[in-house]
C-alpha positions as CSV (number, residue, x, y, z in Angstrom):
1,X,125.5,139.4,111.8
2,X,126.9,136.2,113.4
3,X,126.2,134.3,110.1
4,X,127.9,136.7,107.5
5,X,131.0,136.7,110.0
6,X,131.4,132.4,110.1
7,X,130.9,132.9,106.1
8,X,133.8,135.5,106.0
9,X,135.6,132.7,108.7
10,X,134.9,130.0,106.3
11,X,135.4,131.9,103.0
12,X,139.1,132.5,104.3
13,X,139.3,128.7,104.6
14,X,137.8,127.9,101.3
15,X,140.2,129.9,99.7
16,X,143.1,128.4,101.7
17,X,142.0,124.8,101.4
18,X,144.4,122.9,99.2
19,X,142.7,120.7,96.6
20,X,139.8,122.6,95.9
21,X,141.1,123.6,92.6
22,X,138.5,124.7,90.1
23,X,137.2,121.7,88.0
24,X,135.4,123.3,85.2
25,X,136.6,126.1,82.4
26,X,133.7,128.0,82.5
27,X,131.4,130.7,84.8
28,X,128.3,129.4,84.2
29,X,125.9,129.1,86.9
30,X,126.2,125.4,87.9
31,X,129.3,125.5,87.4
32,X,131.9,124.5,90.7
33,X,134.1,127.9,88.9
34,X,131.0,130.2,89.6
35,X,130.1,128.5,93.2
36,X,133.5,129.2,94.2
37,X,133.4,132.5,93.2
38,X,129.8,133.6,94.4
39,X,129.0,131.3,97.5
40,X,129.9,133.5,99.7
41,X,129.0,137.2,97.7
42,X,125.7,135.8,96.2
43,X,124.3,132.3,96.7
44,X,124.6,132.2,100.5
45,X,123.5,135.8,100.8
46,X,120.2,134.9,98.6
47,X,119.7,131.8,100.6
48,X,119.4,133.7,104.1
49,X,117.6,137.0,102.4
50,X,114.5,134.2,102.5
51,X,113.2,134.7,105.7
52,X,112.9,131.1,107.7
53,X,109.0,130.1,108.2
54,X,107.4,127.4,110.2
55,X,104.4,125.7,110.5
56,X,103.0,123.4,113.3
57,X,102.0,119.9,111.5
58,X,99.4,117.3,112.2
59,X,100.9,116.3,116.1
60,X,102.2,120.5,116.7
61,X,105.8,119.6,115.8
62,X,107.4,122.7,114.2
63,X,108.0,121.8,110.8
64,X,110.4,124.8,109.3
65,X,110.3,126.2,105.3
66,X,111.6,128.3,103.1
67,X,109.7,129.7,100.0
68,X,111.9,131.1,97.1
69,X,109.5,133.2,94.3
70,X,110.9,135.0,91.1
71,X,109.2,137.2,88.1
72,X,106.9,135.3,85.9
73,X,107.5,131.7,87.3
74,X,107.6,128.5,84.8
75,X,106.4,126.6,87.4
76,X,106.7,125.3,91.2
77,X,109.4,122.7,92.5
78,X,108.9,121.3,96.3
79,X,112.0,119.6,97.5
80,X,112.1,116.6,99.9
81,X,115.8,116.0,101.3
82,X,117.2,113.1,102.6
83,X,118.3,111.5,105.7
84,X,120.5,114.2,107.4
85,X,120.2,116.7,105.4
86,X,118.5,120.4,105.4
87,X,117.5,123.2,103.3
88,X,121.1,124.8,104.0
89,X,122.3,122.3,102.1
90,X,120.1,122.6,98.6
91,X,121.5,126.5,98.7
92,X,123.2,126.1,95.2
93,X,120.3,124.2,93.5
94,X,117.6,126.5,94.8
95,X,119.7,129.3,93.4
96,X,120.0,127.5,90.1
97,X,116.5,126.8,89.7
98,X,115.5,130.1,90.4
99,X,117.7,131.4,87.5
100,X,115.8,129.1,85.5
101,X,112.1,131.2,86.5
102,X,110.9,128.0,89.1
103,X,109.3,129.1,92.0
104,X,111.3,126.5,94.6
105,X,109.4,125.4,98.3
106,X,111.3,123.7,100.5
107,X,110.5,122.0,104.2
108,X,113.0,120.4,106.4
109,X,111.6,116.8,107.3
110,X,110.5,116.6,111.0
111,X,113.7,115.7,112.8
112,X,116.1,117.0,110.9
113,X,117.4,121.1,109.7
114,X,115.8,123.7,111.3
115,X,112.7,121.4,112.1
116,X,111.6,120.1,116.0
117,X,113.8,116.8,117.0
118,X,111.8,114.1,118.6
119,X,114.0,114.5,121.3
120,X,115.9,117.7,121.9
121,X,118.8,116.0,124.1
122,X,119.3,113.9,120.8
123,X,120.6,115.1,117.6
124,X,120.6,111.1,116.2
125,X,117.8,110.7,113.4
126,X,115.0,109.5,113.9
127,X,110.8,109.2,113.4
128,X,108.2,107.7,114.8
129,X,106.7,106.8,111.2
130,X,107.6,107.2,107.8
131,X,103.9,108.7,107.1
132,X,104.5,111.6,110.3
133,X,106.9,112.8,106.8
134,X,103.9,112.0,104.4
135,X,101.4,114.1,106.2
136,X,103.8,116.8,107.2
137,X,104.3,117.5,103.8
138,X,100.8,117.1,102.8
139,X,99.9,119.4,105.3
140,X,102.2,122.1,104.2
141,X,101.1,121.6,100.0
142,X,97.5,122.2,100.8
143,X,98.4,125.2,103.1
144,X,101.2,126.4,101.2
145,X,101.8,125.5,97.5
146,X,99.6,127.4,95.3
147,X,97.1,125.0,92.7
148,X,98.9,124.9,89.2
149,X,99.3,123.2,85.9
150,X,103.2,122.8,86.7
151,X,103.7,121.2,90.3
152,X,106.9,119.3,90.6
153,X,108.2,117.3,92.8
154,X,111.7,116.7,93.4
155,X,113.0,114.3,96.3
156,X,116.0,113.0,97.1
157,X,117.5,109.3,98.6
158,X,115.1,109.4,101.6
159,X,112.7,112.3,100.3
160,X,112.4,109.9,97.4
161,X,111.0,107.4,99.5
162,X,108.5,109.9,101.3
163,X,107.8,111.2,97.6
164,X,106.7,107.9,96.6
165,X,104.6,107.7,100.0
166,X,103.2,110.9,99.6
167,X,102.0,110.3,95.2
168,X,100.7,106.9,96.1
169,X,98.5,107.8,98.7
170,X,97.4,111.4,97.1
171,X,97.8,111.2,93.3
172,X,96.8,114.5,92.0
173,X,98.9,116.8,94.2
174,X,101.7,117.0,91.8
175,X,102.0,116.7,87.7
176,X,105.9,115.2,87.6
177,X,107.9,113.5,90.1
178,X,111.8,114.2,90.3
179,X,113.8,111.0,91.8
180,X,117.6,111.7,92.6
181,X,119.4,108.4,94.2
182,X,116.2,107.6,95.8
183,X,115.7,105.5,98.8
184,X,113.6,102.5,97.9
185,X,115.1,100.4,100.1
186,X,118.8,101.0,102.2
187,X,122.0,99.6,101.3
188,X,122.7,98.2,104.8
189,X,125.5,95.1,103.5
190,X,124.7,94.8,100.0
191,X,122.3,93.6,97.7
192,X,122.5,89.7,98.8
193,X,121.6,90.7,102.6
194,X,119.7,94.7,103.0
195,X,116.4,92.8,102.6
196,X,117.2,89.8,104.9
197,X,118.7,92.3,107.5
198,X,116.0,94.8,107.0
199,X,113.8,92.0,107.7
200,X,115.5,90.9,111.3
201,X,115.5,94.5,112.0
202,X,111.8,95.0,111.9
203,X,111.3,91.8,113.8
204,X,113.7,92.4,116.7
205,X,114.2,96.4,116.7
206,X,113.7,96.6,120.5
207,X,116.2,93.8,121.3
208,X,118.2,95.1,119.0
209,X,118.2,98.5,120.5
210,X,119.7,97.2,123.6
211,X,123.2,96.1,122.3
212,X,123.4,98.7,119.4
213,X,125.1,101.5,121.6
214,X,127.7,104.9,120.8
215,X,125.8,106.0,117.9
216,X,127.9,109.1,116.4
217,X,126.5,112.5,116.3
218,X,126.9,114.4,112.7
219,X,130.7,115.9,113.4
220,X,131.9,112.3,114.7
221,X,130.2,110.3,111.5
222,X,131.7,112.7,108.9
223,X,135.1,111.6,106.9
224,X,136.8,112.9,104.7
225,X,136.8,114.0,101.3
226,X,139.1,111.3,100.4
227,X,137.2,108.9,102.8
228,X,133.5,109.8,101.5
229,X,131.0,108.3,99.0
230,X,129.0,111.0,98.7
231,X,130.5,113.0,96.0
232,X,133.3,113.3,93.9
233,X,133.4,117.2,94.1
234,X,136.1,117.9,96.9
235,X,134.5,121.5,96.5
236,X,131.1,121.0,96.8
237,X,131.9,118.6,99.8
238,X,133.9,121.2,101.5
239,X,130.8,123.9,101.1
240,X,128.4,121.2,102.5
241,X,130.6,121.2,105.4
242,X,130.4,124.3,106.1
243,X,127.1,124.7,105.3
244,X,126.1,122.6,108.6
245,X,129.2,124.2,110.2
246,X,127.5,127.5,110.2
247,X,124.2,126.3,111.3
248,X,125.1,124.0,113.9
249,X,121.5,123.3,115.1
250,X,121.1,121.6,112.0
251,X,123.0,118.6,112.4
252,X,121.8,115.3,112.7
253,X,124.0,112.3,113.1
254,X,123.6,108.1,113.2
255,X,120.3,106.9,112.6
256,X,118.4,104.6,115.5
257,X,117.5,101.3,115.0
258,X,113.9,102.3,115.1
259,X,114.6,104.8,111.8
260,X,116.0,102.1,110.2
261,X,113.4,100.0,110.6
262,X,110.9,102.5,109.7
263,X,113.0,103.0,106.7
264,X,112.8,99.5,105.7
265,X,109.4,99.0,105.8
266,X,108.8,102.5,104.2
267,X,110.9,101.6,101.2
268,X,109.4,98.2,100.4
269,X,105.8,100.0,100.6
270,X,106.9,102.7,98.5
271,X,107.7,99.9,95.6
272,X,105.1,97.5,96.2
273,X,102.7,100.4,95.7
274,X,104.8,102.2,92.7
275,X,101.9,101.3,90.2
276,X,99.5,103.7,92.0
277,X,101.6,106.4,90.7
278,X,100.1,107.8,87.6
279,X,102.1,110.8,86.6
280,X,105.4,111.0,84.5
281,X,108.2,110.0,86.7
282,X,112.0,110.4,85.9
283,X,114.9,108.6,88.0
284,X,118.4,110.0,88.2
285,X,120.2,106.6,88.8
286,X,123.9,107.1,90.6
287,X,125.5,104.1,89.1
288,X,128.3,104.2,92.1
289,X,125.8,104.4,94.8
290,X,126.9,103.2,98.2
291,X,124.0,104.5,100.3
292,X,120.9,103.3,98.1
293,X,120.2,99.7,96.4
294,X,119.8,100.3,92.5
295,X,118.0,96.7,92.3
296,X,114.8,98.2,94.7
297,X,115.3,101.9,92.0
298,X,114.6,99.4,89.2
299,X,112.1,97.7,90.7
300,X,110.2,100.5,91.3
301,X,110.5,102.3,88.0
302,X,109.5,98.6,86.3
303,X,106.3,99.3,88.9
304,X,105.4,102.3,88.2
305,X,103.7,103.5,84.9
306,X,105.6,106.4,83.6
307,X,108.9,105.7,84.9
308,X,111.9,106.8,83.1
309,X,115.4,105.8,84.6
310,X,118.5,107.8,83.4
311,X,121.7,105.5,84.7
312,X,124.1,108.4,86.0
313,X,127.8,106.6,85.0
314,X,130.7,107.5,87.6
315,X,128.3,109.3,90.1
316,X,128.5,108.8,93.9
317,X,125.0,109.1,95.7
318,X,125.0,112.8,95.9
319,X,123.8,113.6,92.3
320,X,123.0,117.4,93.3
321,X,126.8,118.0,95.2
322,X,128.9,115.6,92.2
323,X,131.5,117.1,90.4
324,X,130.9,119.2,87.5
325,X,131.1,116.8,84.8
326,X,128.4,114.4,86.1
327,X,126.1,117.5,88.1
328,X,126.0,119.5,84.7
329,X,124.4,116.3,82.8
330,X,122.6,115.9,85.8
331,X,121.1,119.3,85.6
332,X,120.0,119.1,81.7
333,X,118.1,116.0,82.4
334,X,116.0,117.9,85.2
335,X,115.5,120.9,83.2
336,X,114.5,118.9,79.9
337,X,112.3,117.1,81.9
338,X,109.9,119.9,83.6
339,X,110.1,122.0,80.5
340,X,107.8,119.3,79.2
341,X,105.2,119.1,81.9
């Protein structure tokens, strides 16, 4: 009851917010017309009619899921999120690929979502290794997703990174592999210095961690729509917002020092190692991407042996929260691809 009333809260702000002025002609499901129209009646609704699962991993953290079946499936998609995000977040895509007949399985990442925090007097992100993600989500494909001629795997920014962990080390598990903006190595200051500082930050994390102070939590890190580089859908922003509004325990903010360094050496591995994955691969490439180096997404692609990169023009990091006119390409592109696994 407490969750339908912050929608009807929120809905009454939606609808109030200036600038949030439909951007597409149409009512198609996708669309940021029909999101607006059916968050709140439909999508959310479906979203929280799944009931909330968990599972304890390989060290007992509580790893939470959501499974999402429909009649006469065309196949399975697992999502891997990134770095602060959730599986209240992926509400419209999980919707939209379950209009399309895929059975979607999602996990939040240990440390983030509904998922156990390392430390629960902490909501900044953090792991103690990049393969803790690896062999949390191994653990829940052999216990959880059914054997099939039509796994897919679709990760984004950091769940790109931990899906190119994850196929490298255990090959067979899925027969496509789904990159959106993925993480193969952090944009920290650019292209000239991310390796050299993601080098001093492995070397010196623990000195480091002494004069690196005031992290910000999730509500104090978030800008505006006119500030972020995230998306250019002032719509789809807004609903993320409240999204993490309404499930406050979700939240995760600033990453430590340690993450980071974790995150740089779990990027470099997972495109030194690219060539060990064997099945067909396609990369969404934002071409305005703040958060990601393109340089390390090209690298790995060149790596690996059935890469295909598709170079999103105008898109912001955020390929599955863009406005309409770069999401909807965005979307075809997925579809065609699975249809042909």
């Amino acid at each position: 009851m407490k969750v339908f009333l912050l929608l009807f809260l929120l809905l009454l702000e939606l609808y109030a917010e200036k600038g949030l002025e439909d951007t597409s002609s149409n009512n198609k499901i996708g669309s940021e017309k029909f999101l607006k129209e059916n968050y709140f009646s439909t999508i959310s609704p479906y979203f929280y009619a799944n009931k909330l699962h968990y599972f304890s991993s390989f060290d007992q953290t509580h790893i939470a899921y959501k499974i999402f079946l429909v009649d006469n499936p065309k196949g399975n998609i697992l999502i891997s999120s990134g770095r602060t995000e959730g599986m209240v977040k992926y509400q419209e895509l999980i919707y939209e690929l379950n209009a399309h007949r895929y059975n979607v399985y999602i996990l939040d990442h240990r440390g983030q979502g509904y998922s156990q925090r390392l430390d629960k007097n902490s909501t900044l992100g953090d792991v103690n290794s990049f393969n803790d993600y690896v062999k949390d989500m191994h653990f829940f494909v052999k216990k959880f997703l059914p054997k099939s001629e039509k796994n897919i795997l679709l990760a984004h920014s950091m769940g790109g990174a931990i899906a190119s962990l994850y196929l490298e080390k255990y090959t067979n598990d899925f027969q496509a592999l789904l990159l959106s903006s993925p993480m193969h190595q952090p944009n920290i200051l650019g292209s000239l210095f991310s390796g050299k500082i993601c080098q001093v930050i492995e070397k010196r994390e623990k000195g480091l961690s002494r004069y690196i102070k005031n992290l910000k939590s999730y509500d104090e890190a978030l800008v505006s729509f006119e500030e972020n580089t995230l998306t250019h859908s002032a719509l789809r922003y807004k609903i993320m917002k409240i999204a993490f509004d309404i499930n406050p325990e979700t939240k995760v903010g600033d990453p430590t020092i340690h993450w980071v360094s974790e995150a740089c050496s779990a990027s470099l591995q997972s495109v030194t190692h690219a060539e060990k994955i064997t099945i067909p691969i396609l990369l969404l490439q934002a071409k305005d991407d703040e958060i990601v180096l393109l340089s390390a997404q090209d690298q790995f692609c060149k790596r690996a042996k059935r890469c295909h990169l598709e170079k999103i023009e105008g898109a912001y990091h955020e390929l599955f929260i863009e406005k309409d006119s770069i999401r909807t390409h965005v979307i075809k592109l997925l579809l065609a691809f699975i249809e042909k696994v």
